[in-house]
C-alpha positions in Angstrom: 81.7 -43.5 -6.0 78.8 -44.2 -4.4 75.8 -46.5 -5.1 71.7 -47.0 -4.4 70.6 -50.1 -3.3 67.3 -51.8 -2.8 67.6 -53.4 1.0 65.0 -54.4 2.9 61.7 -52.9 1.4 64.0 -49.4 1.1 66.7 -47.7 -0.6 70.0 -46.7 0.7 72.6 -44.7 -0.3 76.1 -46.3 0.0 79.6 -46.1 -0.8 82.8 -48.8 0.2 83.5 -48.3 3.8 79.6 -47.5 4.9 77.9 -48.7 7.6 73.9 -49.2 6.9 71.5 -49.8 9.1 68.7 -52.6 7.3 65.6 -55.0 8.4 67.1 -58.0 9.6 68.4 -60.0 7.6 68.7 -64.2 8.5 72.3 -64.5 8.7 75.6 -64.7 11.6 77.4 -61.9 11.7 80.7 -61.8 10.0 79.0 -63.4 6.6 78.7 -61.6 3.4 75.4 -60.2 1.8 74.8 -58.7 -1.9 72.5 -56.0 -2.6 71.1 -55.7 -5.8 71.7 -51.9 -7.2 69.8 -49.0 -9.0 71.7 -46.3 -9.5 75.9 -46.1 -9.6 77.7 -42.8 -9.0 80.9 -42.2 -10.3 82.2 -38.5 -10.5 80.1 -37.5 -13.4 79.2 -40.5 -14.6 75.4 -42.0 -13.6 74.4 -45.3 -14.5 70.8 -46.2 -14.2 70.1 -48.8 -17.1 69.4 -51.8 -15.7 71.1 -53.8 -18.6 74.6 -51.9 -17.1 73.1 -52.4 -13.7 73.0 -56.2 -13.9 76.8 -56.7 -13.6 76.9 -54.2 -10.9 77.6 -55.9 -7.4 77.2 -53.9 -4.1 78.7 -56.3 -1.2 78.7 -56.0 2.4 79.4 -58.0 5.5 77.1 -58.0 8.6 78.6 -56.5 11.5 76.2 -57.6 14.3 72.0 -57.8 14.5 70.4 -55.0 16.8 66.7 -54.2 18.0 65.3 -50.2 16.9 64.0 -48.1 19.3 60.3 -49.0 21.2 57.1 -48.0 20.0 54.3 -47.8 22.3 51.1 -48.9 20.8 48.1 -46.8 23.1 44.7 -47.6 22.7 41.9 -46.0 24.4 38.3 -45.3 24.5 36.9 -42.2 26.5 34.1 -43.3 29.2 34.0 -47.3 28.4 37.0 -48.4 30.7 38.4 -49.8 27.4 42.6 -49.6 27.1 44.9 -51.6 25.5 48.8 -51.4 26.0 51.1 -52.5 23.3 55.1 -52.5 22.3 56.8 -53.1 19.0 60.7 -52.9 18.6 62.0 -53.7 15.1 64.7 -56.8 14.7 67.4 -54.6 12.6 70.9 -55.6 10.8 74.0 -53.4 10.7 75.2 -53.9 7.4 79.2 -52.7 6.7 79.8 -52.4 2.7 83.0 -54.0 1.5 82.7 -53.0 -2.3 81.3 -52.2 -5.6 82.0 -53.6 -8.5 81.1 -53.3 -11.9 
């Protein structure tokens, strides 16, 4: 059984026992987080009305908050002298899901 769930801006593909990586998300580690689904697997069985998808509950637990990799942000303009220097890493959220319920 495994479920698609709407976190952070994009969806993931879980199951019970997954470890997701997600935008951050304001919380400590160790406390519990529900993701709202669209679409449940289960064997040959889809679901993907969202009148059956309302009582579906995908719940995880936050494992610890992590930074993505660096991005370097290069500007430049030929013969002017002009370049700019810039960095970007991502606050990220490692997300382990406890169960699906339905």
């Amino acid at each position: 059984m495994y479920a698609i769930v709407k976190a952070g801006g994009r969806q993931e593909k879980v199951a019970v026992g997954d470890t997701v990586i997600v935008d951050r998300i304001d919380a400590k580690a160790g406390a519990a987080v529900s993701f709202p689904a669209l679409l449940v697997v289960e064997g040959a069985n889809i679901t993907s009305d969202a009148k059956a998808l309302a009582g579906v509950k995908v719940t995880g637990e936050i494992v610890e908050e992590l930074k993505g990799p660096k991005i370097d942000i290069l500007r430049y303009k030929n013969k002017t002298g002009y370049r700019r220097r810039q960095g970007f890493r991502s606050q990220l959220t490692r997300v382990k899901i406890t169960a699906i319920t339905k």
